[in-house]
C-alpha positions as CSV (number, residue, x, y, z in Angstrom):
1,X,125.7,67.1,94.5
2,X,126.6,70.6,95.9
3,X,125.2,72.2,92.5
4,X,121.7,70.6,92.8
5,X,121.2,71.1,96.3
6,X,122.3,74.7,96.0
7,X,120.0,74.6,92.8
8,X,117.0,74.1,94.9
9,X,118.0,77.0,97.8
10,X,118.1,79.0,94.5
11,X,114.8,77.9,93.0
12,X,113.2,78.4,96.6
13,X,114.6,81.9,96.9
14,X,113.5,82.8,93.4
15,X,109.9,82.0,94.5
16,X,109.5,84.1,97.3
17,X,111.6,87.0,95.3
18,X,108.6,86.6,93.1
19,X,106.0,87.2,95.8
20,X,108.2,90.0,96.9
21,X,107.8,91.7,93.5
22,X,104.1,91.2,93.5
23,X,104.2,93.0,96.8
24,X,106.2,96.6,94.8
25,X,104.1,96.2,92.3
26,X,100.7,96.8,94.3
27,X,103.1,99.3,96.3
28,X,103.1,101.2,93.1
29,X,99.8,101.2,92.0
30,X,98.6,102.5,95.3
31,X,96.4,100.3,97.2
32,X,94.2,101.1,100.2
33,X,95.7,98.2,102.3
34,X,99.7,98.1,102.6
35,X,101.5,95.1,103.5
36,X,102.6,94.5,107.2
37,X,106.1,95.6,107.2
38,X,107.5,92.7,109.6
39,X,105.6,90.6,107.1
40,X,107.8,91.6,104.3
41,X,111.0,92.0,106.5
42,X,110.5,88.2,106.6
43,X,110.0,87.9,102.8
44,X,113.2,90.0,102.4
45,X,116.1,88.1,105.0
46,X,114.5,84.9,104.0
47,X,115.3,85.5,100.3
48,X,118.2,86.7,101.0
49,X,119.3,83.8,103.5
50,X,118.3,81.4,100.8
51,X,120.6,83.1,98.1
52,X,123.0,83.4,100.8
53,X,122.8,80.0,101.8
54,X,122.9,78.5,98.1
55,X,125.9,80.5,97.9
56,X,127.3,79.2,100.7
57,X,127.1,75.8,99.6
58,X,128.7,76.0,96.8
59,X,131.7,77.3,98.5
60,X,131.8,74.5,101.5
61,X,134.7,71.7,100.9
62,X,134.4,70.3,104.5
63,X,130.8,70.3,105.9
64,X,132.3,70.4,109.1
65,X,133.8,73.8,108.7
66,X,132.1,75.8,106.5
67,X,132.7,79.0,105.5
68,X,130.9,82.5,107.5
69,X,128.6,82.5,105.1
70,X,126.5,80.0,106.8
71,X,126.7,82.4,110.2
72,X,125.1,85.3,107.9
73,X,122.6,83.1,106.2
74,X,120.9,81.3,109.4
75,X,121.0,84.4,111.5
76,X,119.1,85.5,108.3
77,X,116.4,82.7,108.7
78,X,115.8,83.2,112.5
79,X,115.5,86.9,111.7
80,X,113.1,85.9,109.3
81,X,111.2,83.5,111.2
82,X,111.2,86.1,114.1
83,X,109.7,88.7,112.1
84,X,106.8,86.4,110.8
85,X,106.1,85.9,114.4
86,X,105.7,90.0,114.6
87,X,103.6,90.0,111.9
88,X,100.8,87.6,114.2
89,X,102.0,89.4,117.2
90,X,101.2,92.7,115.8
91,X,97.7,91.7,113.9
92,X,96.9,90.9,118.0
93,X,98.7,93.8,119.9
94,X,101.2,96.6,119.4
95,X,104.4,95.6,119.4
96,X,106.1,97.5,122.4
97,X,110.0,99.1,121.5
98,X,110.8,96.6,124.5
99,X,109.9,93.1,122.8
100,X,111.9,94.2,119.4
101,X,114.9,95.4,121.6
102,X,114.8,91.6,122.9
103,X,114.1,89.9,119.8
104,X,116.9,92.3,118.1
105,X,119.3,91.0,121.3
106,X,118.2,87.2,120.5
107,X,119.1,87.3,117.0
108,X,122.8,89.1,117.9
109,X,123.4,86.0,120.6
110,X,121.6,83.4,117.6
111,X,124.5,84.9,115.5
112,X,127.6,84.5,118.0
113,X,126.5,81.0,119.2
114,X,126.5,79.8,115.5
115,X,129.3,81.6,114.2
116,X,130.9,79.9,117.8
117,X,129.2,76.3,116.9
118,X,130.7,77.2,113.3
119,X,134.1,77.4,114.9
120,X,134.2,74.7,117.1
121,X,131.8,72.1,116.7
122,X,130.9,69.4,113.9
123,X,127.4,69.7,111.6
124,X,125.3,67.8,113.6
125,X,125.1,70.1,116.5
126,X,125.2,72.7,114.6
127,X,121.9,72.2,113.0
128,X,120.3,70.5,116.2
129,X,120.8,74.5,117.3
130,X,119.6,75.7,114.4
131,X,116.2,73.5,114.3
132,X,115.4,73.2,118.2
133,X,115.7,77.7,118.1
134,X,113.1,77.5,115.0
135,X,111.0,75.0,116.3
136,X,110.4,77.4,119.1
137,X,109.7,80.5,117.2
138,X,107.3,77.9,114.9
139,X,105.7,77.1,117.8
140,X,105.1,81.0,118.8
141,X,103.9,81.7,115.3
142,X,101.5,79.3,115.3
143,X,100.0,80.5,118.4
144,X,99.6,84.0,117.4
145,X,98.2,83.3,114.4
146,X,95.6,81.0,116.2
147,X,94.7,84.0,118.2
148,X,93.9,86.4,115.6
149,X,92.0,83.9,113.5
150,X,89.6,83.5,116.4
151,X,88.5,87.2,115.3
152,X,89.0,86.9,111.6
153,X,88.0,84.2,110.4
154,X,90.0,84.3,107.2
155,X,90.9,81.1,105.2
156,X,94.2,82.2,103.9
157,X,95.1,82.1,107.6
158,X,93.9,78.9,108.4
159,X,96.1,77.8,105.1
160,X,99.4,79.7,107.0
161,X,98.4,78.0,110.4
162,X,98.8,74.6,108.4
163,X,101.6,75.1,106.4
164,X,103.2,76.5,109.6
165,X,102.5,72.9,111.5
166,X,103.9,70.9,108.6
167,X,106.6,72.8,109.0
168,X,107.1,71.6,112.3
169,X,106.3,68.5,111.8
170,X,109.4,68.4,109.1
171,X,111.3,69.4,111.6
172,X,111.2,66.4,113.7
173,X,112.0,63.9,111.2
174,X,115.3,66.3,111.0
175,X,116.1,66.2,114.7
176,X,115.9,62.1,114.8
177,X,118.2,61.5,111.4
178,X,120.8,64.0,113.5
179,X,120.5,62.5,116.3
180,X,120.7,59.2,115.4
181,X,123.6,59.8,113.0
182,X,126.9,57.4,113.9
183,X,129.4,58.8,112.3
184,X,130.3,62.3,111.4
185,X,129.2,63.9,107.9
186,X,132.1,66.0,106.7
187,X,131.3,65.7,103.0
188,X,127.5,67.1,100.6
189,X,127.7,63.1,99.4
190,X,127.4,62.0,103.3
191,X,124.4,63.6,103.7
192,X,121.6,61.5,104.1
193,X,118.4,61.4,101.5
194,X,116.1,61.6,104.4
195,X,117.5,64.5,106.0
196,X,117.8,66.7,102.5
197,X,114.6,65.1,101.8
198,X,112.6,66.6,105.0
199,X,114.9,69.9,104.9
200,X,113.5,71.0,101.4
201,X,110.1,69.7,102.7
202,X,110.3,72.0,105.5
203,X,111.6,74.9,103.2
204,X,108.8,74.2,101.0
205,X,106.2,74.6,103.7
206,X,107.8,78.0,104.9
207,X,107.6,79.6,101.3
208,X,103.9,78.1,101.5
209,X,103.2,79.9,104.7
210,X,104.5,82.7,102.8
211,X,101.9,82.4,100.4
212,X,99.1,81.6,102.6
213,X,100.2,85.5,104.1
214,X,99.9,86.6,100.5
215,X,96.8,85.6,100.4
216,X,95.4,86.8,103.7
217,X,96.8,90.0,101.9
218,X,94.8,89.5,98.7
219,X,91.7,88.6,100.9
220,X,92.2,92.5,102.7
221,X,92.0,93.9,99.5
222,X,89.3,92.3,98.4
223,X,87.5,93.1,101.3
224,X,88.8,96.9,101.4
225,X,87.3,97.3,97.6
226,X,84.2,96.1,98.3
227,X,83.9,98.1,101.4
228,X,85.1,101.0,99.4
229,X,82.5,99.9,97.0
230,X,79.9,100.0,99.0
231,X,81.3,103.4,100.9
232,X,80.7,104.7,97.6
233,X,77.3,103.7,96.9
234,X,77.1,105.3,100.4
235,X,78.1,108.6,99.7
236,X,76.7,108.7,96.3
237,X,73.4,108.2,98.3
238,X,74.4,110.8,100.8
239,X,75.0,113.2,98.3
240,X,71.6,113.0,96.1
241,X,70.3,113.3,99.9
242,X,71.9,116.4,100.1
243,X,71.2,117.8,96.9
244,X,67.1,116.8,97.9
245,X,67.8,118.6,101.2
246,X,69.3,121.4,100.0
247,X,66.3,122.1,97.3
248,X,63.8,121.4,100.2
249,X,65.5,124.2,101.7
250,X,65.5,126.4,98.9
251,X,62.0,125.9,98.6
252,X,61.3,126.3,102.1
253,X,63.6,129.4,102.3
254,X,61.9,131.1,99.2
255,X,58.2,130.4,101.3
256,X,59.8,131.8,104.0
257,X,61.6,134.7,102.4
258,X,58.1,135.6,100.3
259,X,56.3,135.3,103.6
260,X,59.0,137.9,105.4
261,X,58.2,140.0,102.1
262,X,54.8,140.2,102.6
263,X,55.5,141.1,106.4
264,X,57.8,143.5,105.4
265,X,55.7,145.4,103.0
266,X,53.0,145.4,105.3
267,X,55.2,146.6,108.3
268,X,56.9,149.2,106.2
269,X,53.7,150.7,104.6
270,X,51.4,151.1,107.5
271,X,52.6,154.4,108.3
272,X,52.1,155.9,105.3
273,X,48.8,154.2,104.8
274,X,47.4,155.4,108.3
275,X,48.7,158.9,107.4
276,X,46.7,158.6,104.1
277,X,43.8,157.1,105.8
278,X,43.7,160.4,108.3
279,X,44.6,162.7,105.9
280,X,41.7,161.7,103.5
281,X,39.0,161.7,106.7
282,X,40.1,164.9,107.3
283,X,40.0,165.9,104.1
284,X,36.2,164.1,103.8
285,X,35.6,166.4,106.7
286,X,36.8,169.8,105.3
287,X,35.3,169.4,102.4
288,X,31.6,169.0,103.8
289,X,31.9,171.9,105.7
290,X,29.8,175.1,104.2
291,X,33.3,177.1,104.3
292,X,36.1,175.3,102.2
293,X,39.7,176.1,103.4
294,X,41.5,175.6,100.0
295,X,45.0,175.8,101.3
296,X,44.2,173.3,103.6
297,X,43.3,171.1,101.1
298,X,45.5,171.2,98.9
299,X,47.8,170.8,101.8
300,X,45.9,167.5,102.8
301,X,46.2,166.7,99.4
302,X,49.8,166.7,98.8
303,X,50.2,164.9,101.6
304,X,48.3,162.1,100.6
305,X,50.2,162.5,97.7
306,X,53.3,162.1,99.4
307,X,52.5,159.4,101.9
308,X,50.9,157.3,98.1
309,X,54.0,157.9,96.6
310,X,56.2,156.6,99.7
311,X,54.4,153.6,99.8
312,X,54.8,152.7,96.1
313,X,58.0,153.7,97.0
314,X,58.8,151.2,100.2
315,X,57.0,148.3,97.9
316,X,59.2,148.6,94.8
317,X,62.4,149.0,97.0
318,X,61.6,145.7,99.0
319,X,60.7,143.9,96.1
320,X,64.1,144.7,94.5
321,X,65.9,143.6,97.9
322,X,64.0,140.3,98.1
323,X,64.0,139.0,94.6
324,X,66.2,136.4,93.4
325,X,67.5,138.3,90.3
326,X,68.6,141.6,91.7
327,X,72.4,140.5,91.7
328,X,74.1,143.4,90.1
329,X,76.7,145.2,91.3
330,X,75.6,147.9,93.8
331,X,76.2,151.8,93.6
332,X,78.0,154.2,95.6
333,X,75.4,155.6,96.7
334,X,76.1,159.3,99.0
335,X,74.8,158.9,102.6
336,X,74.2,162.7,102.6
337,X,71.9,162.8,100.2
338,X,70.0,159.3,101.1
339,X,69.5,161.0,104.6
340,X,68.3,164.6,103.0
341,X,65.5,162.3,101.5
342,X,65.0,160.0,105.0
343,X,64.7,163.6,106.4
344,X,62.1,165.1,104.4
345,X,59.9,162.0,104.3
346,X,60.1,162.4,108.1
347,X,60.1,165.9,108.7
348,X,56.5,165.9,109.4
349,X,56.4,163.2,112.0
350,X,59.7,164.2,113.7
351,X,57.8,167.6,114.2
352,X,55.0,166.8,115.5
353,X,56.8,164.3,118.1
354,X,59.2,167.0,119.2
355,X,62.2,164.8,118.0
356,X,65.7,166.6,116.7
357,X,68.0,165.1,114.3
358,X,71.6,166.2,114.5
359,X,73.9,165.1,111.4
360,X,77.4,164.8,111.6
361,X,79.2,163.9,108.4
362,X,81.3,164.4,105.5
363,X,79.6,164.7,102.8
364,X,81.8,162.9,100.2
365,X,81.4,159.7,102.7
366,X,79.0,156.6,100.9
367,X,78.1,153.1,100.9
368,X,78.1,150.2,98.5
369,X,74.4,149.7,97.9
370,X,71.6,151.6,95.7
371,X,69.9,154.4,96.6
372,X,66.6,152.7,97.7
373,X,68.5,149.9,100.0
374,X,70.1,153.0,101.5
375,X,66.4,154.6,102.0
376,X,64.9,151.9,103.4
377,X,67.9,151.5,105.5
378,X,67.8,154.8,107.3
379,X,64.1,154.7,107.2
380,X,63.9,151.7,109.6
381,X,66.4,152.7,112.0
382,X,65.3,156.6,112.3
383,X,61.6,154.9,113.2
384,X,63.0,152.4,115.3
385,X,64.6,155.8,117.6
386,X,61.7,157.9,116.5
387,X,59.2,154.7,118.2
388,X,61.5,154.7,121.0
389,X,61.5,158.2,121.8
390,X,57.7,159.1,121.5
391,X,57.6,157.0,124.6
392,X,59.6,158.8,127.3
393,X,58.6,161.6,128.6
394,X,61.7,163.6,128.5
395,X,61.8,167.2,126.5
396,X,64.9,167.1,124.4
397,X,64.6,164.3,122.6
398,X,67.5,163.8,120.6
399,X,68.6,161.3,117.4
400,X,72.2,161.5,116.6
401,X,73.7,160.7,113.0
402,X,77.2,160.5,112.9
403,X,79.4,158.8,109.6
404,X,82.9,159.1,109.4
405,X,85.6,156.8,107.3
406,X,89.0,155.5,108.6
407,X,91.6,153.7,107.0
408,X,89.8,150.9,107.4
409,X,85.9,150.7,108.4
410,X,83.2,153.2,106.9
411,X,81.0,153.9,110.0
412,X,77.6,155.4,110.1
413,X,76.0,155.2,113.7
414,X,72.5,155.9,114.6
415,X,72.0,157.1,118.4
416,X,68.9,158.1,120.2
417,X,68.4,159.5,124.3
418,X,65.3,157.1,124.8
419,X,64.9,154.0,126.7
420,X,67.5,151.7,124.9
421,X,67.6,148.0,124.9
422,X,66.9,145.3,127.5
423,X,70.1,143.2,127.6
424,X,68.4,139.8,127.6
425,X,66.9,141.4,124.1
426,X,70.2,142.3,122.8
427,X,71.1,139.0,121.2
428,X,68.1,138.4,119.2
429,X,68.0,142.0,118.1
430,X,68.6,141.1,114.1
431,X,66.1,138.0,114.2
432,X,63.7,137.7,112.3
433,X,59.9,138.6,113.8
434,X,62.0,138.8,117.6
435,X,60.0,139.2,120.3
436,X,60.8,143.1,121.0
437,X,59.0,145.6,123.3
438,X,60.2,148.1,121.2
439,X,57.5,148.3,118.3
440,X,58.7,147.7,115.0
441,X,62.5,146.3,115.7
442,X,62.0,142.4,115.0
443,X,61.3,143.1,111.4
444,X,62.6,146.5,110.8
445,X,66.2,145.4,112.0
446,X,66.6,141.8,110.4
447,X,65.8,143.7,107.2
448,X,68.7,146.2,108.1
449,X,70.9,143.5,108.5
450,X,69.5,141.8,105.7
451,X,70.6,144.4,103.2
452,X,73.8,145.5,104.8
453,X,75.4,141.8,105.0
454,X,74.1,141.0,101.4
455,X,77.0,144.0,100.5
456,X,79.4,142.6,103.1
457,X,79.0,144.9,105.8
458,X,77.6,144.5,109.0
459,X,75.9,146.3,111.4
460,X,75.6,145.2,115.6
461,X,74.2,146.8,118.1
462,X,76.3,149.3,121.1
463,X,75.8,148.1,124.3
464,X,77.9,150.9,126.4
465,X,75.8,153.3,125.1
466,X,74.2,154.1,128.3
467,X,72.2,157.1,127.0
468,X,69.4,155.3,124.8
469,X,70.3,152.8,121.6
470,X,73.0,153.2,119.2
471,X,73.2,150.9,116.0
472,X,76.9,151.1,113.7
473,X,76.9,150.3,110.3
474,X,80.5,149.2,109.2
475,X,81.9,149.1,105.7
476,X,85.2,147.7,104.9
477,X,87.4,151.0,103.2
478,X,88.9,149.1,100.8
């Protein structure tokens, strides 16, 4: 008799150890949703209390007084039944370090009222104990798992909330046999069928209520793949979005960058095309006149020359800056000779406007960029001082050029005595086709800072200079 019933505890226990394995194994491969941990807290004392309790069993001679074992094993079971309730109770709210510091206190006074029952009191009132405690924590679990089923919806937990009221309804059969009982049962052979009969029905509708939680498990899963299913079909849509987005913009910015090309060359040549066009009047002029002045026309002559040969000049180099292939790697190019040729494309216009240029540099000092960038470089920012000066009235006009390299920056700064900058124009400075009074500096400048960044420099705009505009153009040293 003892063998088969402890038989059965062992067969019970070895089905839930089996769920418990099928838990480690998805552990192991990694799933999205993990398993509530009071959920398999349950899985685990309830194995063990049913190995414990099998055990136990086998070792009892007088049913009356059996031996500790039993103390460990249904302190196991409430602990068990205790955590399942969690599990619900957890699903519905967060479960507060107060409620498990009085569920941990419960299940020490569980274990010292048993082990006292075990001590001093016959089987009967032992189990009434055991079954009216459980019938209340039944009762709680079924509540809770009512509550969050009203929000779920999930059939595996309909399935627990079933096998959870059979399992109290095996429980009263259990109560009436004890109570009813005449006589004492000291001996496994005194048990009656009924009770073992409604005892392993009850056990068998806790390891279903075990399964029905697997389930509701195996349902999450389900549901987090096809979410994560259908998250991927989102992003995977997302992405080819982008990618279309991303060669709109391409295509926008190449219009746009061919349409700040086009602005660019026409901003940059118009000076030496209006010097052409006066030059060759002039030169219309002269040469209708009954007395030819030779050297002045072969003056006028160069300089159309000149100013043609700048402009070819100014439409190669931006062509360069703005295609798509020029990606090699720059030159050093010297700053001391880029400005001797800035200079002497200038010297006639800085002359006739009464504008001094003062250089201050070392001569070995360059910057990381070809020789025409450089050009046009210095070529916008000495018009942008030479605009700005040609509209003050002062007599020394002044445009300062000082570069010098520290252990860390290469600096080139650009000053000028005129007007300087409004401060609510300051911060739109480098934008392209910005609003400016200043004529010229909405194109002239985003072009500066368009080839200075494309080299990793950067160049801003001083605003304590109180004596005009300065501009710095900073290079990292290493």
């Amino acid at each position: 008799m003892k063998v088969l019933l402890a038989l059965n505890f062992f067969i019970f226990a070895a089905i839930q150890f089996g769920l418990l394995l099928g838990i480690l194994h998805y552990l192991r491969g990694g799933a999205k949703s993990r398993p509530n941990p009071y959920w398999i807290s349950a899985l685990i004392t309830n194995v063990i209390g049913l190995v414990s309790f099998a055990i136990g069993i086998l070792y009892t001679e007088d049913i009356q007084y059996p031996p500790e074992v039993f103390t460990f094993a249904n302190t196991l079971f409430y602990i068990g039944a205790l955590c399942q309730g969690l599990f619900f109770h957890s699903l519905n709210h967060a479960v507060s370090l107060r409620l498990k510091w009085l569920l941990g206190l419960s299940a020490i006074v569980y274990a010292v009222i048993f082990e006292y029952l075990r001590q001093t009191s016959g089987f009967q009132d032992r189990t009434l104990f055991a079954v009216g405690t459980y019938a209340v924590i039944l009762v709680w679990q079924i509540r809770q798992s009512g509550l969050i089923n009203k929000t779920l919806g999930l059939q595996q937990l309909r399935y627990f909330q079933y096998a959870a009221i059979g399992e109290a309804i095996f429980l009263v059969p259990r109560l009436l046999v004890l109570v009813t009982s005449e006589n004492p049962i000291r001996g496994m052979e005194q048990l009656p069928q009924l009770l073992i009969i409604f005892t392993f029905a009850q056990i068998l509708m806790n390891t279903l209520s075990f399964i029905a939680i697997w389930g509701y498990w195996s349902e999450r899963l389900a549901l987090d793949n096809r979410q994560t299913e259908t998250q991927n079909e989102l992003f995977k849509k997302l992405l080819e979005e982008r990618e279309t987005l991303i060669a709109s913009l391409l295509k926008a910015n190449k219009s746009s960058t061919t349409g700040a090309l086009s602005a660019s060359i026409a901003h940059e040549i118009n000076q030496p095309l209006g010097a052409i066009q006066i030059n060759s009047e002039f030169l219309q002029k002269k040469v209708q006149e009954e007395v030819v002045d030779r050297e002045l026309i072969n003056r006028l002559a160069d300089d159309i020359a000149k100013d043609n040969m700048r402009a070819a000049r100014i439409i190669r180099t931006l062509k360069a800056i703005f295609s798509e292939k020029y990606d090699a790697i720059p030159d050093q190019v010297s700053v001391a000779e880029v400005l001797d040729s800035v200079l002497l494309l200038s010297k006639s216009d800085l002359q006739q406007k009464q504008i001094q240029v003062e250089i201050e540099m070392t001569n070995e000092l360059s910057l990381p960029m070809s020789f025409g960038e450089a050009q046009q470089l210095f070529l916008n920012l000495l018009n942008n001082s030479v605009q700005a000066l040609e509209k003050t009235s002062q007599t020394n006009k002044t445009i300062r050029i000082l570069g010098k390299q520290s252990a860390e920056y290469i600096t080139v700064r650009i000053e000028d005595n005129g007007p300087g900058v409004l401060p609510e124009q300051q911060k739109s400075l480098f934008d392209l086709f910005s609003g400016s009074k200043r004529e010229g500096m909405g194109l002239g400048l985003w072009l500066c800072n368009y080839i200075i960044t494309r080299h990793g420099g950067r160049i801003r705009y001083d605003p304590q200079h109180h004596d005009g505009a300065a501009f710095e153009i900073l290079f990292s040293s290493s």
